[in-house]
N, C-alpha and C positions, 0 to 999 in steps of 0.2 A: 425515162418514161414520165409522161404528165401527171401529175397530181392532181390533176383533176380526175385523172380517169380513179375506177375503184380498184383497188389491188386485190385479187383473188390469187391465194396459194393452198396449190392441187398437192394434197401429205398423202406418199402412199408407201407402202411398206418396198416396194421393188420395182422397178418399167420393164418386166419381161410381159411378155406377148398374152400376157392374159386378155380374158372379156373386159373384167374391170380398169387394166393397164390401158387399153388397144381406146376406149373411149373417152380418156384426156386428151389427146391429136384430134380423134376426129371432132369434139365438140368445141373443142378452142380453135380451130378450124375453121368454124362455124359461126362463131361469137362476135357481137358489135364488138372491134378490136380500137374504136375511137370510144368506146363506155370503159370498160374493161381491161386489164394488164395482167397479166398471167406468168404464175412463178409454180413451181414443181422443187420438192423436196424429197427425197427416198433415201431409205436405210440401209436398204438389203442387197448387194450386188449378185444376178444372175444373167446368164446367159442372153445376148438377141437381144438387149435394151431397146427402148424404146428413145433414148436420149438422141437422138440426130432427129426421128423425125418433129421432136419437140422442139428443138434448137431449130431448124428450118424454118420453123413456122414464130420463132424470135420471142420463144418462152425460155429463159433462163432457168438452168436445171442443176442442182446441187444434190451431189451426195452426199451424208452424211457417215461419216466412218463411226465408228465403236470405241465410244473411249474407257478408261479404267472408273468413270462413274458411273455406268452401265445405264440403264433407262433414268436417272435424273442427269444423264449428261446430256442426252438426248432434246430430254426437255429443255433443258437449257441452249443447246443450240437452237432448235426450235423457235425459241422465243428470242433470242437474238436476233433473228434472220426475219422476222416479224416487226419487231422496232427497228430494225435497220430499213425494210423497205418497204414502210408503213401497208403493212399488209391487213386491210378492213375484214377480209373474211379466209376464215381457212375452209377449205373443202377436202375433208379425210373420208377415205377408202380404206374399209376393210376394219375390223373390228383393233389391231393394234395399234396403227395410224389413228385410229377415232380415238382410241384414251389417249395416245400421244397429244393430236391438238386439241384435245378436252382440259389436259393437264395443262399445257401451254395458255390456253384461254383464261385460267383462271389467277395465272400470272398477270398476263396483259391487257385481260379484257376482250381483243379480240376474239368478233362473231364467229361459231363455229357452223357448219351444214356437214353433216353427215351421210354416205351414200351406203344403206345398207344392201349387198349383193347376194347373199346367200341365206338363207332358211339359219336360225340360231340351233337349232338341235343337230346341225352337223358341224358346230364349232368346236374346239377342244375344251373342256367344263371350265378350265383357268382362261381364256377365251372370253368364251361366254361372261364367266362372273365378274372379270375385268369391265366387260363392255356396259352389264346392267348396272356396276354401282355409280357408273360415271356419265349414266346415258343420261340423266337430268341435267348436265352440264355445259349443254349444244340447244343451240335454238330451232332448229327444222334436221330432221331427218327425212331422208330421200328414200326410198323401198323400191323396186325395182320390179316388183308384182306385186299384186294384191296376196299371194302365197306367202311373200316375204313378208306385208306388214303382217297376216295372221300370225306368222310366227313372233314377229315382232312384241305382237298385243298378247300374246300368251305366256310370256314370261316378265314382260314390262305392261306397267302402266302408268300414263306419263301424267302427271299432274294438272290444273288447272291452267299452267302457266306455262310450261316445256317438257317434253319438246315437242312443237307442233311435228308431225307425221304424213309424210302427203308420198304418193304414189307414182311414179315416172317412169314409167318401160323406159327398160334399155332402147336401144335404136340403132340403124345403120343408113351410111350415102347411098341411097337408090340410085343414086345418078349414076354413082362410081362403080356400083356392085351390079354389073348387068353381064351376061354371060358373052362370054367373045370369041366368035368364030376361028378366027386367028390362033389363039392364047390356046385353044382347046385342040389345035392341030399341031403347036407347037411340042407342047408337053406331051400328048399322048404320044409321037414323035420320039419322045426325047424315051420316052419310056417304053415304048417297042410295042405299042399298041394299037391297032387300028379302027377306023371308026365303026366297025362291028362290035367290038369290045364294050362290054358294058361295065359301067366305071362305081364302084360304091366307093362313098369314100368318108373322111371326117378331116378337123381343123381342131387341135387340141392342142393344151398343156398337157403331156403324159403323169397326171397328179394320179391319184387314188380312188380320187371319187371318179373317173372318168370309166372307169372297170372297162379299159382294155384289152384285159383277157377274157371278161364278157362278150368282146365286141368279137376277137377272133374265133372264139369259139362258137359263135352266131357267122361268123365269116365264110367260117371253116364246113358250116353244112348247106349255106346257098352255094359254096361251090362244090361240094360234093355233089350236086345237081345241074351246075349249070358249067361248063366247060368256059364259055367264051366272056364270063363274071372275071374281072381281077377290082382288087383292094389298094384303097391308095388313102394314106396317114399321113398328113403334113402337121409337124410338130415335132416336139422334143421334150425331155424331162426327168422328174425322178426316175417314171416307171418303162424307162427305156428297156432295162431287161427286163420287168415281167412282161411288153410286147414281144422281145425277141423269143422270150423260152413259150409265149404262149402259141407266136407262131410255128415254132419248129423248124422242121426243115423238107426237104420234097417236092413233091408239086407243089401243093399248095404255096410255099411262101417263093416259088419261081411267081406269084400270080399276087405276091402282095408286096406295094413300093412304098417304103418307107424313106420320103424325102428330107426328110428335119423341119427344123423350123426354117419359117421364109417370112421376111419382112414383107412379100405381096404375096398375096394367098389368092387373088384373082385369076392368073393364070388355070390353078389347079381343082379350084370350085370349076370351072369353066370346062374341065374334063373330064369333071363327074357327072353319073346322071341319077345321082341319090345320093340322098345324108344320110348317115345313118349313125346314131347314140344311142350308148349302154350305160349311161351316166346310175348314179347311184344316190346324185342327188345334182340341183343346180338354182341360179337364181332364174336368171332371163338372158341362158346362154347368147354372146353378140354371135359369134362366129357362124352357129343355127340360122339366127335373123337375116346374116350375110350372104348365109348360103340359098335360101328362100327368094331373097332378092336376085339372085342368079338364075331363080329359076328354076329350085331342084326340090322334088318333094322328097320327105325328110319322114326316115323310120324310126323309132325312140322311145325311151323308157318315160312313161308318166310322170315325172317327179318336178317338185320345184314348180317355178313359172312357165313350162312347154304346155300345157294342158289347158293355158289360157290362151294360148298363141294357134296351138295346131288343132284342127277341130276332125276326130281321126274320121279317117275314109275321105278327109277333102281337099287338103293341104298333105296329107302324109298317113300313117298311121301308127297308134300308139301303143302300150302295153305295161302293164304293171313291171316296175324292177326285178323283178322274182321272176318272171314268166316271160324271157324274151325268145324262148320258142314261139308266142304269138305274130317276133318281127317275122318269123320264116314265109309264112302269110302274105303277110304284104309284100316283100321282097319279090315272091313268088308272083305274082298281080301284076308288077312293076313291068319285071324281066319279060315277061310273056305279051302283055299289052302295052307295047311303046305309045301311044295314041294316050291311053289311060295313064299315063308314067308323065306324057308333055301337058294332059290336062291338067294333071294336080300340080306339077310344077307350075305353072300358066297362075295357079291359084294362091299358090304360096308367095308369088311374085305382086301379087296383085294385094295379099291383101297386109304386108310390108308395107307398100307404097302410101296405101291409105292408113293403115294404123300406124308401122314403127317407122316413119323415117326420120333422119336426125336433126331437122329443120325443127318439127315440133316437139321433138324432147329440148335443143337450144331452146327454144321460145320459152317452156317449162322452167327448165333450170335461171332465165334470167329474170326472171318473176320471183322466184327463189330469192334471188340474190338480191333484188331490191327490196322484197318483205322484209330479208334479214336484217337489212341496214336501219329498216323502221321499228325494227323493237328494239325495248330495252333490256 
């Protein structure tokens, strides 16, 4: 790689299929690749990596194993792998990866940007208190709602000097994410349903915060009302058995498809015809964005950055976490007025296009990237 170009290296705790993992591909992707050289670093091995579609796109990608020095061994590889490939800026995800190359930075010098994704009051407190004594040690942090930086600013406040704080919706390929005639005959197909069937479904990590068992049990009474309603879950995760024991057994889960995870989640958006989240908290879910972009208006609990994105009755409809008896509502609207179902989606599609697509989050972040090179 030229030396001319600037070396950016993406530190993130793991490449499983998260929001925050799924948007190093697609923004390096996107990236002037004659400015810019791109290297990925991760710690943590799980399930469905992200590592081929990185390697495709000719970003070298290192794991880093566990050694008996335990996090200063860390760091020390870290910062090896930094002077070995003159790496100008690190860019960390996620509150453990950020003290990671915070720690590494004040070794080497090398600029840090930091992308925060989630609200700090649903961190674990050693977490959290990790990431505030160290957040002065990074030159721009990234927020990912304006949700995220209030939470940001309520526990920190950053000096005269650092760290500058600026805001950049997540994003998604519009181009890529369009719903497909095809794809949505295939699957439903594969899955024994026909185009009568009306399709709810979601794209998750099965994590915690995701309340899965929220979500069946909100499942579980739109189809005690609608017969020709089935559920469809593409993902995988810790919380695999609290979906199994939430769904049961019976009718109902004859009517719920739990696929796994899928490195193309196109097809299965494509055969849905609504999103629906019971999340319990989030930043600026991608996979939502994704699904929007396809066309599908999206039922879901208010938290996080959604309630900036979804503006309820028009793009979808919302509800306080506590009270997702209110999705039953909308679901019910949905189902009954297909016309009112392809307008919202129509809307949710449109207004992706114009606010989150991943061309102007790229543009964003490389602005980023040359402010950082200009401070001291």
């Amino acid at each position: 790689m030229s030396s001319s170009k600037t070396h950016i290296l993406h530190l993130i705790k793991s490449l499983g299929r998260g929001g925050a993992e799924k948007l190093i591909p697609e923004t390096v992707a996107m990236h002037d690749r004659e400015k810019y050289a791109f290297f990925c670093l991760y710690f943590h091995l799980r399930p469905n990596s992200l590592t081929e579609e990185l390697m495709d796109l000719g970003v070298p990608v290192k794991y880093l194993p566990p050694t008996r020095f335990g996090f200063p061994g860390l760091v020390k590889q870290v910062a090896d792998f930094v002077k070995t490939h003159h790496i100008a800026i690190i860019h960390c995800h996620l509150p453990l990866a950020g003290v990671l190359g915070r720690c590494v930075s004040l070794l080497t010098g090398v600029k840090v940007v930091y992308t925060e994704h989630n609200v700090w009051e649903r961190y674990h407190p050693l977490s959290r208190l990790l990431n505030k004594l160290t957040f002065g040690w990074q030159q721009v942090v990234i927020s990912v709602s304006d949700e995220v930086k209030s939470s940001i600013l309520s526990h920190y406040r950053p000096n005269k000097m650092r760290p500058l704080i600026t805001t950049i919706p997540n994003a998604v390929n519009t181009a890529a994410f369009q719903r497909g005639a095809t794809e949505r005959r295939t699957i439903r197909d594969q899955l024994g349903m026909d185009e009568e069937t009306i399709v709810v479904g979601q794209v998750a990590v099965f994590r915690i915060q995701k309340r899965l068992d929220r979500w069946m049990a909100v499942a579980k009474k739109i189809a005690e009302a609608h017969p020709r309603v089935h559920f469809l879950l593409v993902g995988d995760g810790p919380e695999r058995e609290t979906v199994n024991l939430s769904m049961g057994s019976g009718s109902f889960e004859s009517r719920v498809h739990l696929v796994g995870a899928k490195q193309d989640v196109l097809p299965y958006l494509s055969a849905m015809d609504m999103y629906m989240m019971t999340s319990d908290f989030e930043g600026l879910p991608v996979a939502m964005l994704e699904a929007m972009s396809c066309g599908l208006p999206v039922l879901s609990t208010h938290v996080g950055g959604i309630g900036g994105v979804i503006h309820d009755g028009v793009e979808g409809f919302l509800c306080p976490k506590d009270d997702t008896e209110r999705l039953l509502a909308g679901a019910e609207m949905l189902i009954a007025h297909p016309l009112k179902r392809d307008e919202m989606g129509t809307k949710a599609r449109q207004l992706v296009v114009t606010q989150f697509g991943i061309g102007r989050m790229v543009k964003s972040l490389e602005e980023v990237y040359d402010k950082v090179q200009k401070l001291s």
